[in-house]
Backbone as CSV, one residue per row, in Angstrom:
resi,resn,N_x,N_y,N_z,CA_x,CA_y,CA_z,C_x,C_y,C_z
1,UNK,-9.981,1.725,-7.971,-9.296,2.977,-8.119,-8.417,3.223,-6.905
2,UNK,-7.052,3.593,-7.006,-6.314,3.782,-6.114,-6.309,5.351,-5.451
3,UNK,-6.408,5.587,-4.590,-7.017,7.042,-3.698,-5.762,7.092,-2.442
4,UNK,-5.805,8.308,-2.619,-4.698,8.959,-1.393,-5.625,9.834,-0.429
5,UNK,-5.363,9.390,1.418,-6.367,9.900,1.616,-5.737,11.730,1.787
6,UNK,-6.427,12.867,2.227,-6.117,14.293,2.212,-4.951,14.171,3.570
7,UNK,-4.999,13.364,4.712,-4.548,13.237,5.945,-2.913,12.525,5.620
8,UNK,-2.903,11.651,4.773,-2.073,10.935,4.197,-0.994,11.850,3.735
9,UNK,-1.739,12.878,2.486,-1.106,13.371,1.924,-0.343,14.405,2.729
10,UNK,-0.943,14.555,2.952,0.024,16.166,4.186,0.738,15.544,4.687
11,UNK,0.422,13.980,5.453,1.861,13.811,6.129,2.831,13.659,4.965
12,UNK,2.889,12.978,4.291,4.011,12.779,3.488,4.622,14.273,2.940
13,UNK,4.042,15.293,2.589,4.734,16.632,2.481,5.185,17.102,3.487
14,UNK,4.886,16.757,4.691,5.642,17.322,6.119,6.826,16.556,5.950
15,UNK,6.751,15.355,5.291,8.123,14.719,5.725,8.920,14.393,4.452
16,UNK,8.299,15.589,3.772,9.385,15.919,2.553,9.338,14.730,1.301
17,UNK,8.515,13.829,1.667,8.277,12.837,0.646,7.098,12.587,-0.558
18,UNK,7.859,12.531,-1.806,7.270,12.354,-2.778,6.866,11.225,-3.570
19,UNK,7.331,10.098,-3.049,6.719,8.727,-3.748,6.518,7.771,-2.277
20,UNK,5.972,6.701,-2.796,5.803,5.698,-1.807,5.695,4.742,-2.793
21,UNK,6.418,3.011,-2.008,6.108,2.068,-2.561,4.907,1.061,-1.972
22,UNK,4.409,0.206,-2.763,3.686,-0.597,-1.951,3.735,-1.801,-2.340
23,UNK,4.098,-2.958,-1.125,4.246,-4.127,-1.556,3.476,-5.343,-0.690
24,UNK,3.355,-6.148,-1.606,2.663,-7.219,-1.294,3.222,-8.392,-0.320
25,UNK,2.851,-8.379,0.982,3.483,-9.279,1.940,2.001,-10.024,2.304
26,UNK,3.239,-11.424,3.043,2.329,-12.793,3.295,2.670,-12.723,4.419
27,UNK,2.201,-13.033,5.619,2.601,-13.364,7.119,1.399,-14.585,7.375
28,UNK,2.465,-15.741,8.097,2.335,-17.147,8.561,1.100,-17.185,9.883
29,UNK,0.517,-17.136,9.421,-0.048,-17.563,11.059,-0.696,-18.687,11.402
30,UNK,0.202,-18.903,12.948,0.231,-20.416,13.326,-1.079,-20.756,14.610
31,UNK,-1.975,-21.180,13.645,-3.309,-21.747,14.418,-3.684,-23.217,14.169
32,UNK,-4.596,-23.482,14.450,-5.477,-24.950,14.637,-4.811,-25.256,13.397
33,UNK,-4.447,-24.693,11.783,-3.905,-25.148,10.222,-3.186,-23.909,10.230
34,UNK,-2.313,-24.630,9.354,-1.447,-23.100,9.198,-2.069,-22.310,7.746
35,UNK,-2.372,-21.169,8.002,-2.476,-20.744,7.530,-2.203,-18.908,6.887
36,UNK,-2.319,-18.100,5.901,-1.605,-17.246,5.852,-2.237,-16.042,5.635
37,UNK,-1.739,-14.341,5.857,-2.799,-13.871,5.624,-1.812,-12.591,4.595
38,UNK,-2.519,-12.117,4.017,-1.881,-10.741,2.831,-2.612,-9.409,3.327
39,UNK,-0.956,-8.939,3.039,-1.799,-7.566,3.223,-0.785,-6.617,2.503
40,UNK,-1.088,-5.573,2.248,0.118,-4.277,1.581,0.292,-3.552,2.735
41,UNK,1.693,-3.296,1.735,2.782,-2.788,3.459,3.242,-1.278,2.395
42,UNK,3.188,-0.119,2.889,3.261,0.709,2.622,4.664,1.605,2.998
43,UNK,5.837,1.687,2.137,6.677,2.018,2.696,7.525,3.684,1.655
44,UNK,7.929,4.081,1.826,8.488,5.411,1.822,9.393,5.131,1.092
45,UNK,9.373,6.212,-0.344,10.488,6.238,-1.644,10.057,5.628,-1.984
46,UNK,11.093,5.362,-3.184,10.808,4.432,-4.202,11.525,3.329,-4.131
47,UNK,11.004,2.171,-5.029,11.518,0.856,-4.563,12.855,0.841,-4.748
48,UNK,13.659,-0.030,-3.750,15.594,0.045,-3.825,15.636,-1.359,-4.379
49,UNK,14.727,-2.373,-4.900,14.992,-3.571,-5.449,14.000,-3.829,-6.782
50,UNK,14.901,-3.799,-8.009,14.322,-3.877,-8.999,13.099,-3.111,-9.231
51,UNK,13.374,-1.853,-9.804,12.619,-1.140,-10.271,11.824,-1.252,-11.421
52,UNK,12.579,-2.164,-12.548,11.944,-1.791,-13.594,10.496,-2.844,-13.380
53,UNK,10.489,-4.106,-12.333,9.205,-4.482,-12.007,8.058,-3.936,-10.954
54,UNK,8.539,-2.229,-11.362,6.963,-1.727,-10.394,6.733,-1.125,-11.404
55,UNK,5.445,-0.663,-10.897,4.787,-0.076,-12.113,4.262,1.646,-11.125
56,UNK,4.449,2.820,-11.663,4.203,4.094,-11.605,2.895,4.208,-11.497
57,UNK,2.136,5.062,-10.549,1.003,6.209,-10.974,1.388,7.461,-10.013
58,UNK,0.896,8.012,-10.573,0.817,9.413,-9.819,-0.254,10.480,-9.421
59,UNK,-1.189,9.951,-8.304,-2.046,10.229,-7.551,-1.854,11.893,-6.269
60,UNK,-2.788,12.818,-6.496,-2.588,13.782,-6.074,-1.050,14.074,-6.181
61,UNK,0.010,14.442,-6.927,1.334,14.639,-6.767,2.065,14.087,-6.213
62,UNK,1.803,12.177,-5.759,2.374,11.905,-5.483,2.506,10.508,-6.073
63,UNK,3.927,10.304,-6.153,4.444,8.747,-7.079,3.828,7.819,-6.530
64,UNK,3.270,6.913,-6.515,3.132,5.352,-6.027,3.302,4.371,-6.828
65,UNK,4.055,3.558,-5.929,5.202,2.370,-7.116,4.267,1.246,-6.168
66,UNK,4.033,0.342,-7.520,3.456,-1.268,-6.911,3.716,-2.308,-8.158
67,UNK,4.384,-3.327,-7.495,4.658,-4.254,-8.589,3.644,-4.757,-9.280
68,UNK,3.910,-4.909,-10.928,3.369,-4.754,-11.849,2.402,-6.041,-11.449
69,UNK,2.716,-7.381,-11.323,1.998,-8.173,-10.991,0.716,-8.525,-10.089
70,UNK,0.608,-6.894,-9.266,-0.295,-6.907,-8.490,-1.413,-6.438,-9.377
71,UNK,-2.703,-6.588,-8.998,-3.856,-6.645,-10.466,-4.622,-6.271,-9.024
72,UNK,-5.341,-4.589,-9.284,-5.942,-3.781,-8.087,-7.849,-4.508,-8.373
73,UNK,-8.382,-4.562,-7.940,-10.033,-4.906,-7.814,-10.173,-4.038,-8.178
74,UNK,-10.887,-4.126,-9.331,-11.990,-2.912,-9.763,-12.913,-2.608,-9.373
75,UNK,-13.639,-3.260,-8.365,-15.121,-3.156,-8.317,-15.062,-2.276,-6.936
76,UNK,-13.995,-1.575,-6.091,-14.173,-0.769,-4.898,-12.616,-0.110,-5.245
77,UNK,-12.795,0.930,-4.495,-11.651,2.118,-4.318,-10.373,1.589,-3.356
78,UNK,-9.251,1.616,-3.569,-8.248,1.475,-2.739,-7.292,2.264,-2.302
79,UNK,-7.484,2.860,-1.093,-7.254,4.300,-0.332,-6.193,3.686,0.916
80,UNK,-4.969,4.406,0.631,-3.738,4.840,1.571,-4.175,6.028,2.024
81,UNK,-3.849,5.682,3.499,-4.531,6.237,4.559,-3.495,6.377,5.971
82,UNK,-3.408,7.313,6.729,-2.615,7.859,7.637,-2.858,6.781,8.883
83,UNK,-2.470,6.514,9.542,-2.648,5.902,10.464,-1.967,6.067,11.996
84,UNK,-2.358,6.113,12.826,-2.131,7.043,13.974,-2.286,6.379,15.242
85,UNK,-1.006,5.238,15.753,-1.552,4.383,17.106,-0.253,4.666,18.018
86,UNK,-0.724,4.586,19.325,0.125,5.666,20.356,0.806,6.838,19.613
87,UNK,0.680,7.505,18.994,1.275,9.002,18.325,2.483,8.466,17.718
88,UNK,2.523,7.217,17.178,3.642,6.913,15.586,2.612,6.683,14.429
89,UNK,2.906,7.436,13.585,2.146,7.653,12.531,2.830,6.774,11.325
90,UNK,2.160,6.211,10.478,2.691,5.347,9.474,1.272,5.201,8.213
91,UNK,1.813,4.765,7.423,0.776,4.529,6.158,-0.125,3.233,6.466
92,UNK,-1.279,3.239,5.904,-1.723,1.357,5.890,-2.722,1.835,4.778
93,UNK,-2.796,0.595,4.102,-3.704,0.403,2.688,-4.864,-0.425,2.947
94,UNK,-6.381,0.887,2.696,-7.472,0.163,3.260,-8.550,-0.474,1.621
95,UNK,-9.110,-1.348,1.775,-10.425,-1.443,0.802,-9.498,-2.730,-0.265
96,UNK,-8.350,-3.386,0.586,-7.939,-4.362,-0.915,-8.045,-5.996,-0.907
97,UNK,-8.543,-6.192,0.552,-8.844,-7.741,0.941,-10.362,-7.728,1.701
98,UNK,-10.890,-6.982,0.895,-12.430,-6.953,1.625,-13.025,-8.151,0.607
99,UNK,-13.232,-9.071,1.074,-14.289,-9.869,0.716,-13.985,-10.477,-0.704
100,UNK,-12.432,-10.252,-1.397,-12.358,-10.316,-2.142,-10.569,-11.392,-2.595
101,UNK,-10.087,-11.481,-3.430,-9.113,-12.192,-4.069,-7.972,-10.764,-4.619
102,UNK,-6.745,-11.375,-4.232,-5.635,-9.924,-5.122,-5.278,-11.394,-5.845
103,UNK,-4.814,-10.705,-6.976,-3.987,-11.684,-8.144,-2.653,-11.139,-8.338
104,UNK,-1.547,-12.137,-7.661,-0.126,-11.811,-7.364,0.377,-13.045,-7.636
């Protein structure tokens, strides 16, 4: 289940925003094998590249766009959440690579 956290939400009404997208990124990392790691990147509005492949919900009054191909785990909650390091505040998406597989 996809969850907005209460902290989340206020920021985004302070800053006048009503949807968010979320997309699925890979970053390289270069150790002993190369190998790669995923994570969702949480970004503001709605998507500016090909829309008709995200897919809509609308959680506490607010839009969230994620491409259709992403397939959420059912078996735990997946909560966008405020995040707050040296006083720049930004989104991050917690509960979606715990112990588990995304299908993308």
């Amino acid at each position: 289940m996809l969850k907005i956290s209460p902290e989340a939400k206020a920021w985004l009404e302070k800053k006048g925003q009503s949807a968010i997208t979320l997309v699925r990124q890979v970053a390289k990392v270069n150790t002993c094998c190369c190998s790669t790691i995923s994570y969702m990147d949480a970004v503001l509005g709605k998507p500016q590249k090909d829309p008709a492949e995200y897919h809509k919900e609308t959680i506490d009054g607010i839009d969230v766009y994620f491409q259709q191909k992403i397939k959420f785990p059912e078996d735990r909650d997946i909560t966008i959440e405020l995040s707050n390091t040296l006083g720049l505040k930004s989104l991050k998406v917690t509960g979606m690579f715990q112990g588990g597989a995304i299908t993308a």
